[in-house]
C-alpha positions in Angstrom: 0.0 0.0 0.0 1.7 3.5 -0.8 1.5 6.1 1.4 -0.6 9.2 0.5 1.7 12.2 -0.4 0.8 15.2 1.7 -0.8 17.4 -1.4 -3.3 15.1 -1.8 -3.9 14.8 1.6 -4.4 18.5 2.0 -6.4 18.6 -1.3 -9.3 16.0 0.2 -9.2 18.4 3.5 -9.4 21.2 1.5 -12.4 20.2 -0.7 -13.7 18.4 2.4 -14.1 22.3 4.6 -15.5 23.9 1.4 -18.1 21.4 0.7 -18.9 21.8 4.2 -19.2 25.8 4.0 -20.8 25.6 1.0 -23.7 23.6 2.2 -23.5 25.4 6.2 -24.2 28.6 3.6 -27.1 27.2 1.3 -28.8 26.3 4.7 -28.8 28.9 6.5 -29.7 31.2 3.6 -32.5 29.2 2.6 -34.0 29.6 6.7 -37.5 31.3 6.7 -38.3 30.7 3.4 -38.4 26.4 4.1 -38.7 25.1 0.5 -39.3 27.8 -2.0 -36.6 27.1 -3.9 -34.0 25.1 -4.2 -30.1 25.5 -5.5 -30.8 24.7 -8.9 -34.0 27.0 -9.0 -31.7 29.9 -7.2 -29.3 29.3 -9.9 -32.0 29.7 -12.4 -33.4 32.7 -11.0 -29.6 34.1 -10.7 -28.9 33.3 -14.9 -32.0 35.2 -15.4 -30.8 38.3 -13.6 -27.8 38.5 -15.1 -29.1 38.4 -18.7 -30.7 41.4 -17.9 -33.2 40.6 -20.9 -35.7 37.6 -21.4 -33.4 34.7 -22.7 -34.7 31.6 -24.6 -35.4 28.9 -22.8 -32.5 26.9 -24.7 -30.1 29.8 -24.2 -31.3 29.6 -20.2 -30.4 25.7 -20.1 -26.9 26.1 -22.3 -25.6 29.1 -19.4 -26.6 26.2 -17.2 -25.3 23.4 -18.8 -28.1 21.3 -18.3 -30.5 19.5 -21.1 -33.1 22.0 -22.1 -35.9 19.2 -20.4 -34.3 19.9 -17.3 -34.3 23.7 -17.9 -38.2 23.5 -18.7 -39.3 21.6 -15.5 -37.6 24.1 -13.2 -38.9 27.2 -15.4 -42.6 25.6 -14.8 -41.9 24.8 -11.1 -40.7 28.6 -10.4 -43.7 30.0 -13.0 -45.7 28.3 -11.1 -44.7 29.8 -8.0 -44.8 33.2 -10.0 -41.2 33.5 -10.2 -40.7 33.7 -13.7 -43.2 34.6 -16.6 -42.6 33.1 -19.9 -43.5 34.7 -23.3 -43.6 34.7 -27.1 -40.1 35.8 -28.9 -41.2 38.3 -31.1 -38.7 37.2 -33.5 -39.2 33.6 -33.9 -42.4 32.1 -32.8 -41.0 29.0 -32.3 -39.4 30.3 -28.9 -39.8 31.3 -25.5 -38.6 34.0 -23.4 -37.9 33.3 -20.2 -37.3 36.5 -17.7 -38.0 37.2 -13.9 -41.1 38.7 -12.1 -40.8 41.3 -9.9 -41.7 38.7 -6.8 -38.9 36.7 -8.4 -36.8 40.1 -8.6 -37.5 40.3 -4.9 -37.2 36.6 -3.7 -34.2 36.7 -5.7 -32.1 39.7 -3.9 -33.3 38.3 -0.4 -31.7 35.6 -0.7 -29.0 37.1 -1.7 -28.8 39.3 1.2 -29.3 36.3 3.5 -26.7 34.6 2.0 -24.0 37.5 2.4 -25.0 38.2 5.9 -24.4 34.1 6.4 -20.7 35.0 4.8 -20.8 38.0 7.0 -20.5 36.0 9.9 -18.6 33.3 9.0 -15.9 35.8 8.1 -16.1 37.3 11.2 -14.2 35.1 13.1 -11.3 36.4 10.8 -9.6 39.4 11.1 -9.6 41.6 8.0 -6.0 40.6 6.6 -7.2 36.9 6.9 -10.2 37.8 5.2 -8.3 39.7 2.5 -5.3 37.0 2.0 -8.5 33.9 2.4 -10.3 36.0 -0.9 -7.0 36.7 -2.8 -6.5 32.6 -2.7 -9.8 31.9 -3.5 -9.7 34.2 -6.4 -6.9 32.4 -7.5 -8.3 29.1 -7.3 -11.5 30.3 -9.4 -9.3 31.3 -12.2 -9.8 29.5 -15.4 
């Protein structure tokens, strides 16, 4: 039996605390609203925003990678729940828009404050250099 090397070691511990952050933040961002909606409707709701237009429904599942069946049976879930509207693409009407209400606009940045203020005081237990060097490596990491 070899003996691990210490990279990979750290690499598993690594991956280990920010799968374990990542879900300690999705939890207690999601508190008071129970099951409105879950990651892969926030990340839905978050493509939309940053569009900043209506997109087609097969542009909406591409930016998410996902089969556009997939894409379709979270837009109807969140439609349902008055989240996002569809409508006709007045170019080709063939297609369908797909763009936020305003009580998706709103459900949309409260989360995203909830999920800040959760980061908020995580960070806090770091003092602001920590915090600094902690988002410099990160930043690095995230690099393509």
């Amino acid at each position: 039996m070899h003996a691990r090397d210490d990279s990979t070691d750290a690499a598993e511990q690594i991956a280990a605390l920010l799968d374990g952050i990542v879900r300690r933040q999705r939890r207690a961002s999601r508190e008071g609203f129970g099951d409105t909606v879950t990651h892969g409707q926030f990340r839905v709701l978050r493509t939309l925003d940053n569009a900043a237009q209506p997109i087609r429904l097969s542009d909406l599942a591409a930016r998410l990678g996902i089969v556009p069946r997939s894409a379709t049976s979270v837009v109807d879930d969140l439609e349902a729940a008055g989240l996002v509207a569809r409508q006709p693409d007045p170019h080709d009407r063939r297609a369908t828009l797909v763009d936020l209400t305003p009580h998706g606009r709103q459900l949309l940045t409260t989360l995203r404050e909830k999920r800040r203020d959760v980061m908020v005081t995580q960070l806090a237990r770091l003092t602001a250099a920590e915090q600094h060097t902690l988002a410099d490596l990160l930043r690095r990491l995230a690099e393509d």
